[in-house]
LUMGU-374002 format. One line per 2 residues: their letters; for each residue z, y, x of C-alpha. Coordinates in pm, 1 decimal. Example, Ala and Ser with C-alpha at 12.3 -4.5 7.8 and 13.67 -1.06 7.14 Angstrom:
as> 780.0:-450.0:1230.0  714.0:-106.0:1367.0 .
***
This chain:
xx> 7881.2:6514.7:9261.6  7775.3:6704.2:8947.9 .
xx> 7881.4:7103.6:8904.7  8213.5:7266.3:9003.9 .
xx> 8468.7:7269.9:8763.8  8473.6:7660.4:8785.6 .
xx> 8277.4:7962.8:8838.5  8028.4:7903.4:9251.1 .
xx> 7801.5:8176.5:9301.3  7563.2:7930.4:9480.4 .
xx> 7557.2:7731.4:9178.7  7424.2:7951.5:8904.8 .
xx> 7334.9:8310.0:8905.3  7540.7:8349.9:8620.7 .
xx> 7805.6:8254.3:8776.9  7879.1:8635.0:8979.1 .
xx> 8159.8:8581.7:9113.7  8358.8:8259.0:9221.4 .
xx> 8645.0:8204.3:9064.1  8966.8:7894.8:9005.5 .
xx> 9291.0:8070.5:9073.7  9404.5:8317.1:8779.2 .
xx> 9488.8:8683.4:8772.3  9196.3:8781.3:8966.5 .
xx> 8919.9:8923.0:8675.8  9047.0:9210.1:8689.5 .
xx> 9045.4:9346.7:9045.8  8689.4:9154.8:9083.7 .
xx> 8542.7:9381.2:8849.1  8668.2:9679.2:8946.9 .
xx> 8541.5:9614.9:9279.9  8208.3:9568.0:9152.9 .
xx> 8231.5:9899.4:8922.4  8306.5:10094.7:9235.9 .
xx> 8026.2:9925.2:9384.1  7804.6:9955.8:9137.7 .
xx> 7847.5:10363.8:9163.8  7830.5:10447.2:9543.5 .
xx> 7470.8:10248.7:9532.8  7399.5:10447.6:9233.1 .
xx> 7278.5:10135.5:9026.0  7332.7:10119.8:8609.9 .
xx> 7466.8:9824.2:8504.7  7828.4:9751.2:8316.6 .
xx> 8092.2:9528.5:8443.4  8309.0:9364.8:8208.4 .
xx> 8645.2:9132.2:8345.6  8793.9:8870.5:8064.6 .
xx> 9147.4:8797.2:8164.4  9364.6:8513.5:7952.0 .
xx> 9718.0:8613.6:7852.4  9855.9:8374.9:8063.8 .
xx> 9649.2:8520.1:8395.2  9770.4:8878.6:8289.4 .
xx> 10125.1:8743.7:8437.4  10030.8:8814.6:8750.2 .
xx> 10097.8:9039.9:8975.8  9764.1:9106.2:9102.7 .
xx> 9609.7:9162.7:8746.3  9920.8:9483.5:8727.2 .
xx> 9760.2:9613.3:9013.5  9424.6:9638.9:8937.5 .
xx> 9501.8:9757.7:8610.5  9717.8:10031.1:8729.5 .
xx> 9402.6:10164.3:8970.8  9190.7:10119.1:8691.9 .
xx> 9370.4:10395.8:8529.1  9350.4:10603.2:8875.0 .
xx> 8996.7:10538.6:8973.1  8895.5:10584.0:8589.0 .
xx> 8581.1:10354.5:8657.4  8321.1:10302.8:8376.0 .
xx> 8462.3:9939.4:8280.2  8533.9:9711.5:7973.7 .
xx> 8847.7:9417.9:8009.3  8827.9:9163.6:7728.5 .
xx> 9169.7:9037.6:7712.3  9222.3:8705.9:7546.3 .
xx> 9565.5:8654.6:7421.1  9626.5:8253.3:7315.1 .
xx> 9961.8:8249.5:7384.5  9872.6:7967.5:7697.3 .
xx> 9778.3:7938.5:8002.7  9779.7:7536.2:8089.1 .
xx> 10154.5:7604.9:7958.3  10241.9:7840.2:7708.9 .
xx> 10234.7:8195.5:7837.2  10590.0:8320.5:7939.4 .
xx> 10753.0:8694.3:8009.6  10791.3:9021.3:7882.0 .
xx> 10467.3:9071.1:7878.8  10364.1:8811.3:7664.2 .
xx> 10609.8:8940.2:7395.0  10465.4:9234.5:7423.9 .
xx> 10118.6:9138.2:7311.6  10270.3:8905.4:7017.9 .
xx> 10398.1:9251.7:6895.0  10032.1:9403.1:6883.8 .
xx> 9925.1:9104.8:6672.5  10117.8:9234.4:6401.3 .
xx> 10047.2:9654.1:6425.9  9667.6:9643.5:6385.4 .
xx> 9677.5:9961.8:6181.8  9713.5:10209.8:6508.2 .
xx> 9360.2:10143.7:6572.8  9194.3:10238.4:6180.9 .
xx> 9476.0:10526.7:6225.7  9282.2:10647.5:6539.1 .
xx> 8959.8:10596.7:6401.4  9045.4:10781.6:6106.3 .
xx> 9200.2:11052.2:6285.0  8914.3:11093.0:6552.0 .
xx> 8683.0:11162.5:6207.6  8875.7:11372.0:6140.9 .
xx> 8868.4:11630.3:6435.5  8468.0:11553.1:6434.6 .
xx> 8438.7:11719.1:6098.7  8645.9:12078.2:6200.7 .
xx> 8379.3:12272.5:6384.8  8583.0:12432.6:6618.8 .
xx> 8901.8:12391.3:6742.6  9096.6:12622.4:7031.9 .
xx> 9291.4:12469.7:7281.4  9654.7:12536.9:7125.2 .
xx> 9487.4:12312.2:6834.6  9354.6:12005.8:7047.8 .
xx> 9676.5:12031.2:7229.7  9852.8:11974.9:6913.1 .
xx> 9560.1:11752.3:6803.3  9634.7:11524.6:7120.3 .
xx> 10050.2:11517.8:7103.3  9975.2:11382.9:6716.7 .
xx> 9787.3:11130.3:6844.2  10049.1:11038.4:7177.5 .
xx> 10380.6:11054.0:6883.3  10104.5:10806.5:6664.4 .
xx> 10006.3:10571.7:6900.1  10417.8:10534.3:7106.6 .
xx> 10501.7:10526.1:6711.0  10282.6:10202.9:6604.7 .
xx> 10245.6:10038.0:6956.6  10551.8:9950.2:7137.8 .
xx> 10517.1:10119.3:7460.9  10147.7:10155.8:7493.8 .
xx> 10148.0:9991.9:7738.3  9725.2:9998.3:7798.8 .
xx> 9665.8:10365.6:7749.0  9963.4:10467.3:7962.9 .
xx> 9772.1:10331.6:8261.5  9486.3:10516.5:8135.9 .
xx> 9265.9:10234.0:7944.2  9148.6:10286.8:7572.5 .
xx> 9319.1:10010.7:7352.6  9092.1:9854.4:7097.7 .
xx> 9240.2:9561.6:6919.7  9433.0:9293.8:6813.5 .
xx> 9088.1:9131.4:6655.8  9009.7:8786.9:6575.5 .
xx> 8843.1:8627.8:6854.7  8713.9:8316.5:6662.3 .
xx> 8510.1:8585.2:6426.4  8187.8:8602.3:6580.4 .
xx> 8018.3:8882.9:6334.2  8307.9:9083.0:6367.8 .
xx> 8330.3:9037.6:6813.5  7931.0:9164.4:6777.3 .
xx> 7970.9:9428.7:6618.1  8320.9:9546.6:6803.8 .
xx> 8181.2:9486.8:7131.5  7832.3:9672.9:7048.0 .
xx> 8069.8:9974.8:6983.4  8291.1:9990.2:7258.6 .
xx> 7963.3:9936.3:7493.7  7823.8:10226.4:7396.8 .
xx> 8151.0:10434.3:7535.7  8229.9:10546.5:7914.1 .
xx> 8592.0:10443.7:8094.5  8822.0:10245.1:8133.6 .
xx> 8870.3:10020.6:7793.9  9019.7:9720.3:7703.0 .
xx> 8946.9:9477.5:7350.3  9223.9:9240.5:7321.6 .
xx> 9101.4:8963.9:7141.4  9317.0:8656.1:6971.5 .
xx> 9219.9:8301.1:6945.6  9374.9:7953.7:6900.0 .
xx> 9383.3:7714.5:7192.0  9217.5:7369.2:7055.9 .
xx> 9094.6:7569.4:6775.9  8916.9:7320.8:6479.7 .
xx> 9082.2:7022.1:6659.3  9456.6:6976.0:6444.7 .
xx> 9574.9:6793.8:6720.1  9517.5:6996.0:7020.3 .
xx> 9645.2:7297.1:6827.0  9926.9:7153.6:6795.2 .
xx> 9975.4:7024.7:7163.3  9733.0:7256.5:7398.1 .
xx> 9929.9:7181.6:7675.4  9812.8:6823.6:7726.9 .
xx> 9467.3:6865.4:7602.6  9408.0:7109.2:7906.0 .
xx> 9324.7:6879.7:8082.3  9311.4:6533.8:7866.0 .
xx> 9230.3:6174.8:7985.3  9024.7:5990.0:7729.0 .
xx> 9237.4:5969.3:7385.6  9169.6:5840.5:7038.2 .
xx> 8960.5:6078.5:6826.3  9197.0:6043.2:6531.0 .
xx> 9536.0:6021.6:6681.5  9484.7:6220.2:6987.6 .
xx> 9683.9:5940.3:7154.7  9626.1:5867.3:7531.0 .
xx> 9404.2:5513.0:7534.2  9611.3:5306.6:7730.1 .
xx> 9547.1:5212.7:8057.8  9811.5:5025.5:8267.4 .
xx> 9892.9:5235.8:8530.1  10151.1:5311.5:8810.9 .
xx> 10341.5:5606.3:8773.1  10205.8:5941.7:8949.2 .
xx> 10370.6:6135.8:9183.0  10449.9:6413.0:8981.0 .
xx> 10604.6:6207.7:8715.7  10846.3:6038.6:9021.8 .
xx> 10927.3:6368.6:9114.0  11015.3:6500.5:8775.0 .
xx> 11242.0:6181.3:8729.0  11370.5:6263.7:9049.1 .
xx> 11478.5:6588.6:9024.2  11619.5:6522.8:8704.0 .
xx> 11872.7:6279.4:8820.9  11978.2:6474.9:9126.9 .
xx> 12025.5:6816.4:8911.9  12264.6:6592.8:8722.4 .
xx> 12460.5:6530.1:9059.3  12456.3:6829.6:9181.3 .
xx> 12524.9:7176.4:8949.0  12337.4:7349.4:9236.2 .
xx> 11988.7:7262.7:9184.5  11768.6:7491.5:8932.4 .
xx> 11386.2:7442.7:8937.6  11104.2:7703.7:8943.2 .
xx> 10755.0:7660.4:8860.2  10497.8:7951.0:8828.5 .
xx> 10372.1:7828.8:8430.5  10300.6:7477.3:8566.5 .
xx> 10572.4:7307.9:8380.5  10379.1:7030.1:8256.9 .
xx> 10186.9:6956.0:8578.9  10409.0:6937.6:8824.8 .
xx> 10624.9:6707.0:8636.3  10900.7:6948.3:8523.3 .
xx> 10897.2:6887.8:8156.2  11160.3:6636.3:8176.6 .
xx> 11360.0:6837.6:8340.0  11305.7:7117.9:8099.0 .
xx> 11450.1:6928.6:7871.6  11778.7:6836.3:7996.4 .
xx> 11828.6:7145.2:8202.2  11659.9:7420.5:8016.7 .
xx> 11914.0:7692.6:8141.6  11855.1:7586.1:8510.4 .
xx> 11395.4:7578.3:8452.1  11300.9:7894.9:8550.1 .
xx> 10915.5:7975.4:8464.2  10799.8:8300.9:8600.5 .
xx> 10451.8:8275.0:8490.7  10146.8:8312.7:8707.1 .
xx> 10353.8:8482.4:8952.0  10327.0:8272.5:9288.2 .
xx> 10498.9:8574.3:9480.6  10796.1:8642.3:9279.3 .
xx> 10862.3:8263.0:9265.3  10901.9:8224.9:9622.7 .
xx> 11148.1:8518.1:9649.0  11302.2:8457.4:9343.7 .
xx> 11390.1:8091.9:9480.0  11509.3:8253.5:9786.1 .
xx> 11764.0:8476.8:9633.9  11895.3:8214.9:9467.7 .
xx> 11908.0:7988.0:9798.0  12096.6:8321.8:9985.2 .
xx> 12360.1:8309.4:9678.5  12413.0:7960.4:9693.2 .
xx> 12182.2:7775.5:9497.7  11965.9:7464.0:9552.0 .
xx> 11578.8:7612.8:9407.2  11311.6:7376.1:9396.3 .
xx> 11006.3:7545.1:9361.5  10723.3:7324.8:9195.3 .
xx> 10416.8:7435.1:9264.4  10042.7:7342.8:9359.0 .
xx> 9927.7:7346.8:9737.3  9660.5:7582.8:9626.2 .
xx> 9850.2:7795.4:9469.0  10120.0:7800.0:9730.3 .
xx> 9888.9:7987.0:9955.4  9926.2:8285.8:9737.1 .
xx> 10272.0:8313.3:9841.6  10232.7:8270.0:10202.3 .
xx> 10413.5:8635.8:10293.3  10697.2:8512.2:10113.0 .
xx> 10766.6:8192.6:10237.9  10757.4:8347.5:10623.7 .
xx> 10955.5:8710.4:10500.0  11180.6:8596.0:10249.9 .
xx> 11223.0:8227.8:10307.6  11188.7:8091.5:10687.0 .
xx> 11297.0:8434.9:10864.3  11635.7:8401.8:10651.3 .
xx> 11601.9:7990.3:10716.7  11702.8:8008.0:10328.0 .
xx> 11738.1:7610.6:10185.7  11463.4:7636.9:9991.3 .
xx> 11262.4:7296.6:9893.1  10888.9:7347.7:9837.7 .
xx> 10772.2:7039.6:9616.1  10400.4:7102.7:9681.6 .
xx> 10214.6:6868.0:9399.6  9798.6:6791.6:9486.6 .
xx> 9844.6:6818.2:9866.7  9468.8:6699.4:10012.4 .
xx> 9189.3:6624.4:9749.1  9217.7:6697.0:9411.0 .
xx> 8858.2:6574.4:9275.6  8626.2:6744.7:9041.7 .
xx> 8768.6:7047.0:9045.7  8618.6:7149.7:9386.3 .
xx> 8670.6:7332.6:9664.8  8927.0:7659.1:9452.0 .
xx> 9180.9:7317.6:9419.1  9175.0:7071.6:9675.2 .
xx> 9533.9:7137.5:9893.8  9343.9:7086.9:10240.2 .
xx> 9552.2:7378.1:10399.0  9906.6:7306.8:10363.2 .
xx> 10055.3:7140.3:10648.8  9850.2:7361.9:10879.6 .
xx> 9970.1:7683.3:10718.0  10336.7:7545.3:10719.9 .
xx> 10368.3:7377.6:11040.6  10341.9:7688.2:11268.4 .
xx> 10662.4:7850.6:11041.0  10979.6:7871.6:11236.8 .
xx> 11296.9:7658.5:11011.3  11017.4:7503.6:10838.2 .
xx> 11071.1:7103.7:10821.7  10743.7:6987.6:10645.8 .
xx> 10733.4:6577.6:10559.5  10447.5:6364.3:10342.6 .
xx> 10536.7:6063.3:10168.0  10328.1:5716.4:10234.9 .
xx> 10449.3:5593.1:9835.3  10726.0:5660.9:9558.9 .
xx> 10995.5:5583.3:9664.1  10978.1:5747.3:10017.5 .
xx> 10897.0:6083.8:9771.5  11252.2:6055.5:9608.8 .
xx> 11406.8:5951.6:9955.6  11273.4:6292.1:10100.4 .
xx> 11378.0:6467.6:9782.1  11735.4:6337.4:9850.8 .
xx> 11723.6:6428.8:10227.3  11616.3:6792.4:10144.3 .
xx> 11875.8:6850.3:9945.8  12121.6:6829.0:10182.6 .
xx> 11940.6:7041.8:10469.4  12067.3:7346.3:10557.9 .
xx> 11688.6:7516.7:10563.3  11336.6:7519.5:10423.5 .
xx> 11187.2:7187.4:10338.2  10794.5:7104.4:10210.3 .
xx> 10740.5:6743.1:10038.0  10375.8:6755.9:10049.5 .
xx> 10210.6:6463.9:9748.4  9879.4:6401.2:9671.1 .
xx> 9734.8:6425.9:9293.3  9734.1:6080.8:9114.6 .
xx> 9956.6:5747.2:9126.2  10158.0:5630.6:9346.4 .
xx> 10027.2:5461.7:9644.3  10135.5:5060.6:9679.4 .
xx> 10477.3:4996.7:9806.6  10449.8:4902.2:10194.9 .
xx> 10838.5:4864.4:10183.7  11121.4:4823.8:10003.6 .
xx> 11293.7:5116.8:9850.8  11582.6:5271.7:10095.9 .
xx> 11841.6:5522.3:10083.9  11808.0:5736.6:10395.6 .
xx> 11533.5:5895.6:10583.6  11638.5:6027.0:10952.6 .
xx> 11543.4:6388.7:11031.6  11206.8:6362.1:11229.4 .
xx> 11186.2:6016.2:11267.7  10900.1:5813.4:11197.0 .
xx> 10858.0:5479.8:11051.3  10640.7:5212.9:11242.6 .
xx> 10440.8:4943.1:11037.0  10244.4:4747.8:11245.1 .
xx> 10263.1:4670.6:11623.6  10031.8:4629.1:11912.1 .
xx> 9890.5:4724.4:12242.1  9555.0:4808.0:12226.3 .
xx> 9619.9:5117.8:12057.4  9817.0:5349.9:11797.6 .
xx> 9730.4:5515.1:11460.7  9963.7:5748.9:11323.4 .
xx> 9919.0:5832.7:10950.3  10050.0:6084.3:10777.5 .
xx> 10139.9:6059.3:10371.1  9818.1:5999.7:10166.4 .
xx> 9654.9:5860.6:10468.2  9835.0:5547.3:10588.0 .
xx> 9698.5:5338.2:10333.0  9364.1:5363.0:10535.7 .
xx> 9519.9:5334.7:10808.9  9650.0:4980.1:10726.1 .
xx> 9334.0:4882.4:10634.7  9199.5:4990.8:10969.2 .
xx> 9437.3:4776.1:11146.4  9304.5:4504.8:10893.5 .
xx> 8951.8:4571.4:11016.0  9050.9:4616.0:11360.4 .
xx> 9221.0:4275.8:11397.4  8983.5:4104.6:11262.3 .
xx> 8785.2:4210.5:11566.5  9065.0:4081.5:11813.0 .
xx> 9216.4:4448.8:11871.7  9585.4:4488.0:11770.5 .
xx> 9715.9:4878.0:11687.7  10038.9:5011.6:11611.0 .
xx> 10045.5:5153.9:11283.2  10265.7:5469.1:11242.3 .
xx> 10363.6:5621.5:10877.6  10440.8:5967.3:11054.7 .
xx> 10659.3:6050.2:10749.8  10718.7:6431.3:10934.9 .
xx> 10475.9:6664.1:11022.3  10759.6:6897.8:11142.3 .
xx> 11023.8:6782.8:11326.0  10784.5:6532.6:11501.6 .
xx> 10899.6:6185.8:11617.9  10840.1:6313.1:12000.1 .
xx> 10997.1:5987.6:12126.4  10823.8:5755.1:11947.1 .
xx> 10435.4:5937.2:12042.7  10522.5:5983.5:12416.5 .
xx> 10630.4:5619.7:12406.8  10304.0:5540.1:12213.3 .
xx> 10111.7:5737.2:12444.2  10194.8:5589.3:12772.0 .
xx> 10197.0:5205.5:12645.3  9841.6:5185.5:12475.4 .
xx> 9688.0:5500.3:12635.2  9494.5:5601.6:12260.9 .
xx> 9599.7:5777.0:11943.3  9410.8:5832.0:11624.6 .
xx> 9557.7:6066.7:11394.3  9490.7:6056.9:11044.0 .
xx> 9542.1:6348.0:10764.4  9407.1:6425.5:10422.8 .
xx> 9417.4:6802.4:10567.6  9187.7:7019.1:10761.4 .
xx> 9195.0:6935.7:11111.4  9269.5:7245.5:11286.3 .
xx> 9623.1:7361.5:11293.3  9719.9:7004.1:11118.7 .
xx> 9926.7:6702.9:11177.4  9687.0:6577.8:11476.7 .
xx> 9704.9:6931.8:11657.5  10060.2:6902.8:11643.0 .
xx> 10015.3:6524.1:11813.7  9772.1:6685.8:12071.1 .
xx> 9969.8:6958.0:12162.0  10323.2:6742.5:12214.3 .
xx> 10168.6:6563.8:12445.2  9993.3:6824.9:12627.3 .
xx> 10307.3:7006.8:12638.0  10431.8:6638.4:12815.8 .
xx> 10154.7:6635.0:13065.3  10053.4:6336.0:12896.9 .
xx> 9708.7:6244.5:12972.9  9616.4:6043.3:12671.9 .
xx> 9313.1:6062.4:12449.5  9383.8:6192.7:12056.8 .
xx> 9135.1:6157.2:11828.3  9199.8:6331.6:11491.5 .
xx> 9072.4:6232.0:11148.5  9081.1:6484.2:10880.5 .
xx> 8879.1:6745.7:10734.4  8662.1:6972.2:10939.7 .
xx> 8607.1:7359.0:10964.4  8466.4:7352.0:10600.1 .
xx> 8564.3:7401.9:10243.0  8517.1:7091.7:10045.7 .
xx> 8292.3:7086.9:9699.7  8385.8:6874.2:9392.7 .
xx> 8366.3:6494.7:9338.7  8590.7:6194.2:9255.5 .
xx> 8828.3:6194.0:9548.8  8714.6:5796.8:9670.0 .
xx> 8339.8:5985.0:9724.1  8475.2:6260.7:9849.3 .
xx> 8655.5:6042.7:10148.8  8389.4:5872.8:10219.2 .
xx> 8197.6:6154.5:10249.9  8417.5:6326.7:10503.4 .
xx> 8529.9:6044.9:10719.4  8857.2:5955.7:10564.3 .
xx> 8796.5:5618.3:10518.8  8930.2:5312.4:10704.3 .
xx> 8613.1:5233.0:10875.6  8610.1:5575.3:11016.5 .
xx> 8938.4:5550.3:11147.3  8869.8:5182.1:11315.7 .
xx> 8541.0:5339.2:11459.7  8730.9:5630.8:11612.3 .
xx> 8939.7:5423.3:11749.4  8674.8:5164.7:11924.6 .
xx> 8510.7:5504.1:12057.9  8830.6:5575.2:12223.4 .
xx> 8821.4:5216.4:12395.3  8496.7:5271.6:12496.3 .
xx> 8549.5:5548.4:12716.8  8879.2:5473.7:12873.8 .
xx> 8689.4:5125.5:12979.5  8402.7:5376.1:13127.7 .
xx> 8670.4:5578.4:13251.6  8825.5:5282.5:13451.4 .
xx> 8530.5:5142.9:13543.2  8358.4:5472.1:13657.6 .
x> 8672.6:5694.2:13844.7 .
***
């Protein structure tokens, strides 16, 4: 499946320390540096960190027991003004201001020559010495904000200067402490066109050289662009709704809302944490926040959503974009967690759409709940319409597709697709299922699966989630809860991460196919015929 879109130690030895979720250099490092001196080994540790990543919270804290620990470390900060969208926050300001006062550095340089050449000085004199060069540096650098926490500032330089890096970094390697070089490139440097637009050249699809236009493919729409669409026309029905993303604008389908409702986007940078409980403020004053956000990302904010969102039972809608696999990025990206994580949360109600249209039904329903809602959507376009679009979906109620006696699948979102195509397979053999699109994780359709259970006597469960704590447990333990005695099989993902791939290998390598599905089934004929047959 070819190499891992990001840093896996078992890939490469130069690959230390694995890495896909931002903000994290920092602390990394540090714990290597502290390492590095209780074994009593020489070696230097070095974290880069991205402007963008030095939103987060986590990156504050490490820097601030950098400065406490005073650990023989280098940070190479590399300000681009981007993260996959442009870098947002005071912060960021901040470091747009440096850009322009590169003379505090050559002031300190000169200045530190200075003292070198008086032979001796007493201490009334380097106390003097080292207010001059505090009232200097708060002078030319707006708050200093580095050497407060106790780091040694070298910088703005030009990061796409090569001579000028080797020789800088040659320098500051020969000195002890805590430093930091903030260097300053150009996202899509040399290419005109993805200077211009470094958003969508992130991550591009194939494009012409000389236009940087998208080659056009016919396509269906994805599901981030439905829910972008869809947002957008209910924040134009209802004054209530506001939107907050954690600097995934652009990929979770926001932009068009950013447009018409710039006042009501809120963009907190890499700041997971401070999303969550900024969305829930705004829920406990009234509000309608969506918060637009990654599965795997989401899990960074996992105190939040049970403290600050479910405890309070604060309406808060969770639109939770690349739920299950994501594809080449690998194992740091896939969202194979989610509905387990969520579906233990008390005033949770967690659903997973089968297409488009049943994604902007939910959207509608959550609006009008009274308390936390997850719309969980895989990465890519839409699946094919099984129905018609519709205007309501019921609270906890299930939709049934197919219908038979020998058996029942119940799918849930990305799923049911195989699942169909297992009851294909299946009838072609002479066995007729019920197909279920579940539709809700949380509230369950109890009725409907204790009815399913006692007429065909087998259930297969299908998720694009790990298994354990998922959509099948919850299946399993309804109907153990029933004193139901009737076999569940569950398809999903087992007690392993998985690595990178296109997602179509990726199910077939871990079960999540059709064919699995219509085998697991059989199996479970199998042995309730040995079960009758042998009491």
């Amino acid at each position: 499946n070819g190499i891992s879109g990001f840093p896996k130690r078992n890939e490469s030895e130069h690959d230390c320390f694995g890495t896909g979720h931002a903000s994290t250099s920092i602390s990394a490092a540090l714990g290597m540096a502290c390492a590095r001196d209780l074994q009593n080994k020489d070696y230097k540790v070095i974290a880069v960190i991205g402007d963008g990543s030095l939103s987060g919270g986590m990156a504050f804290e490490a820097l601030n027991h950098i400065g406490h620990l005073k650990k023989d470390i280098l940070v190479i900060l590399n300000s681009n003004e981007m993260s996959i969208s442009p870098s947002v926050g005071a912060l960021s300001s901040y470091l747009n201001r440096l850009l322009t006062m590169p003379a505090y550095n050559r002031i300190r340089e000169d200045f530190d020559d200075l003292l070198s050449k008086v032979p001796k000085l007493g201490k009334r004199m380097k106390d003097l010495a080292k207010r001059l060069e505090e009232g200097v540096k708060n002078l030319l650098v707006p708050g200093a904000f580095f050497e407060e926490l106790g780091l040694r500032y070298f910088g703005p330089f030009d990061g796409h200067n090569l001579p000028l890096l080797v020789e800088t970094m040659g320098k500051v390697k020969q000195m002890k402490g805590p430093r930091l070089v903030h260097v300053v490139t150009k996202k899509g440097k040399g290419y005109p066109l993805a200077e211009e637009n470094p958003g969508w050249f992130h991550g591009a699809s194939p494009f012409e050289i000389k236009t940087g236009r998208p080659i056009k493919i016919l396509r269906k729409p994805t599901y981030s662009e439905i829910f972008g669409e869809t947002i957008v026309e209910l924040a134009r029905e209802d004054k209530r709704i506001v939107a907050v993303t954690a600097a995934m604008c652009d990929g979770t389908g926001l932009t068009y809302f950013a447009g018409e409702f710039k006042e009501r986007l809120f963009d907190v940078g890499i700041a997971e944490e401070h999303a969550v409980t900024l969305a829930s403020a705004m829920a406990c004053e009234g509000l309608r926040p969506v918060v637009a956000v990654y599965s795997t990302f989401l899990q960074r904010a996992y105190d939040q959503i049970i403290h600050d969102v479910c405890l309070q039972n604060l309406p808060v809608i969770f639109a939770i974009d690349r739920g299950g696999l994501v594809g080449e990025d690998g194992p740091t990206h896939h969202g194979l967690f989610d509905l387990s994580y969520l579906r233990h949360l008390p005033n949770m109600i967690l659903m997973a759409p089968k297409n488009g249209a049943e994604l902007k039904a939910m959207l509608r329903a959550a609006v009008k709940l009274p308390s936390p809602v997850a719309i969980r959507y895989p990465r890519g376009q839409i699946a094919e319409e099984e129905t018609g679009e519709f205007l309501e979906i019921e609270l906890g109620k299930a939709e049934v597709l197919r219908k038979g006696g020998d058996g029942a699948i119940i799918a849930c979102g990305t799923m049911l697709a195989e699942a169909v195509s297992a009851f294909h397979l299946l009838s072609k053999e002479g066995i007729r299922v019920t197909i279920v699109n579940a539709r809700f994780v949380k509230p369950l359709d109890e009725k409907l699966i204790v009815d399913l259970a006692k007429e065909t006597g087998i259930i297969v469960t299908c998720e694009e989630n790990v298994r354990a704590g998922g959509f099948g447990s919850a299946v399993s333990e309804l109907l153990a809860d029933k004193g139901i005695n009737c076999p569940v099989t569950s398809i999903g993902i087992k007690d392993e991460f998985v690595g990178q791939g296109k997602i179509a290998e990726l199910k077939e390598e871990h079960g999540l196919t059709a064919l699995r599905i219509a085998k697991a089934l059989k199996e479970l004929r199998r042995r309730n015929e040995e079960s009758r047959n042998n009491p």
